[in-house]
C-alpha positions in Angstrom: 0.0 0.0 0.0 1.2 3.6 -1.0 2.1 6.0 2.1 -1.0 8.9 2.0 0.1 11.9 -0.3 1.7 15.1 1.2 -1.1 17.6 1.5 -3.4 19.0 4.0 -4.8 16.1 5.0 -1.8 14.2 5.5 -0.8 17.4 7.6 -4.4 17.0 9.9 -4.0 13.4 10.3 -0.4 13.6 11.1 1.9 16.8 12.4 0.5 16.8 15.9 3.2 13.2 16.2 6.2 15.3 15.6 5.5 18.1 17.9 7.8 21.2 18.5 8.6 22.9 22.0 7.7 26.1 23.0 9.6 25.6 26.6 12.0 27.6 28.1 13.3 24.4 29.5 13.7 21.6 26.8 17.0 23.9 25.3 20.2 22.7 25.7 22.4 24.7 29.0 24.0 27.0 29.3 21.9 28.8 26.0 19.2 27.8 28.5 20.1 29.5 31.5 20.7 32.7 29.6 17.7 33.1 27.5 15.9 32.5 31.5 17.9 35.2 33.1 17.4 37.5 29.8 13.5 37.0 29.9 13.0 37.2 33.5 15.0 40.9 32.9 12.7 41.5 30.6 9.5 41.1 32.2 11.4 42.7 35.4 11.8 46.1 33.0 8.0 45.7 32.1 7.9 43.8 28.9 5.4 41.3 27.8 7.6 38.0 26.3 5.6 35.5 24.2 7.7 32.1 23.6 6.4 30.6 20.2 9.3 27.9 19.5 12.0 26.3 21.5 13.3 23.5 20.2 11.6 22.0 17.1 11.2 17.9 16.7 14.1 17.0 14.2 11.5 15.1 11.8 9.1 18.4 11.8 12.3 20.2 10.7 12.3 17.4 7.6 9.1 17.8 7.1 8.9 21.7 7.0 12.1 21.8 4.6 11.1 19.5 2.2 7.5 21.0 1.9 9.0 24.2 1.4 11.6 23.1 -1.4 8.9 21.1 -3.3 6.6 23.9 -3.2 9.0 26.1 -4.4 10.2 24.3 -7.2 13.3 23.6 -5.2 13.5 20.0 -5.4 11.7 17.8 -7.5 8.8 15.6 -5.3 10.7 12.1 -6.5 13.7 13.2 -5.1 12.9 13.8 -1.4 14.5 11.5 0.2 12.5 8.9 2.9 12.3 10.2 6.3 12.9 7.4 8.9 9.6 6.9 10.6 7.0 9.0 8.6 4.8 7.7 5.9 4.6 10.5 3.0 4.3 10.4 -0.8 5.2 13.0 -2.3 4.9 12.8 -5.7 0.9 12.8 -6.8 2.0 11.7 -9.9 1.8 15.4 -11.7 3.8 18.1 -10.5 1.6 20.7 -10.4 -0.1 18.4 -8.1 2.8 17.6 -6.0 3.5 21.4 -5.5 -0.1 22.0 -4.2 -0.1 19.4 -1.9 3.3 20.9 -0.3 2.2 24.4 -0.6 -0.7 23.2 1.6 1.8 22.2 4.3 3.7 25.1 3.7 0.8 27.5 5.0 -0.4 25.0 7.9 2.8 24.7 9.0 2.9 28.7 8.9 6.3 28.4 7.2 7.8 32.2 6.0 11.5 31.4 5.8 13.2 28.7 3.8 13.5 25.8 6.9 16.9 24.9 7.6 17.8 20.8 8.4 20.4 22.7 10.5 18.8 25.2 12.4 19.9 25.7 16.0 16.4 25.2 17.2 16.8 21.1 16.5 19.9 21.3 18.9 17.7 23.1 21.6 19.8 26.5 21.1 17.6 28.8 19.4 13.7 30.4 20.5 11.8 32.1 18.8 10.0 34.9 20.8 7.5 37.9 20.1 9.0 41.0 23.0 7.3 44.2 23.6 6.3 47.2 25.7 4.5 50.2 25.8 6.4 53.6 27.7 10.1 52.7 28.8 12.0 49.3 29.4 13.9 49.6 32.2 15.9 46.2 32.0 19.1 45.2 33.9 21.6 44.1 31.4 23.9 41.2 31.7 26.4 43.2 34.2 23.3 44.2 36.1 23.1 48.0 34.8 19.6 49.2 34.0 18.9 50.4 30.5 16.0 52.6 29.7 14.8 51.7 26.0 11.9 53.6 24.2 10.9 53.0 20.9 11.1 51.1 18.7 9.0 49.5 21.3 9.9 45.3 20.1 12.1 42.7 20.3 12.3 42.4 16.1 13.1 46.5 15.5 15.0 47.8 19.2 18.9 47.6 18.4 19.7 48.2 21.6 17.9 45.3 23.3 19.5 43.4 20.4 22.6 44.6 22.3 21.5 43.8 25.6 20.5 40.5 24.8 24.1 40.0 23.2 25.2 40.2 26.5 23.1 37.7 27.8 24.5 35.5 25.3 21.2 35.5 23.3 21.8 37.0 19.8 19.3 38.2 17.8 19.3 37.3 14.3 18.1 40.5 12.2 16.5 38.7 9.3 13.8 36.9 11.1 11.4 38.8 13.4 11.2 36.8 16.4 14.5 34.8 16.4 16.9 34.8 18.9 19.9 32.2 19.3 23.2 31.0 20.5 24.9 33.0 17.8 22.7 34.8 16.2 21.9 32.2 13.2 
């Protein structure tokens, strides 16, 4: 019998095994300890934090890339190669097809960069988090100094909480709105 084809309905029936974390906790230490003490500062200064990824379940990762790079054209749907564990067909048998059906998963998974099979969030040392405030942050930095920051007033567009968090040892990556890591990939 024929694994279901890629598509939403493989997506209903199926996503919810390979689930993602949005936990503070399941990322890997130190990264861990500092993206704690850098949130808790945070919400000390009077900011509102919203954790929407930790670390993300290695064959979700799979799952999201190749969606996205048969949906794009990227990669051709007979040449995905099998993901241990996961029953998926890819190819509908007519690529316009195929494309659809990993489009759909595209938009359920709510996918708007290219996934990486090596992002930092599989190795628990990335989050993704939405930060804002209204008035003035006043957040201790890493060396326990308050800092007053005004607008802009969120975690994507404020440079110097970018800086602040630096010294945390949580580095914001520029390119993507709510992503914070190890090194700023």
């Amino acid at each position: 019998m024929k694994p279901p084809l890629s598509g939403a309905s493989w997506w209903h029936a199926n996503q919810a095994k390979y689930p993602n974390s949005e936990k503070v906790a399941d990322l890997e230490k130190p990264f861990r300890d500092n993206v704690a003490k850098f949130i808790q500062a945070m919400k000390d200064g009077g900011a509102s934090v919203t954790v929407s990824a930790t670390r993300r379940n290695e064959t979700r990762a799979k799952l999201m890339h190749y969606s996205w790079k048969v949906a794009k054209g990227a990669l051709l749907p007979e040449k995905v190669p099998a993901i241990p564990g996961v029953r998926i067909q890819w190819d509908h048998g007519n690529l316009a097809k195929s494309k659809k059906g990993a489009q759909e998963m595209v938009d359920l998974f709510q996918i708007a960069y290219e996934p990486s099979l090596t992002s930092l969030h599989i190795k628990g040392l990335a989050i993704d988090m939405t930060i804002g405030w209204t008035g003035t942050l006043k957040i201790r930095d890493a060396a326990g100094k308050v800092q007053e920051l005004g607008a802009p007033r969120s975690g994507e567009a404020n440079t110097k909480l970018h800086a602040i968090g630096a010294g945390y040892k949580v580095v914001k990556l520029a390119s993507d709105p709510p992503h914070w890591s190890v090194d700023g990939r």
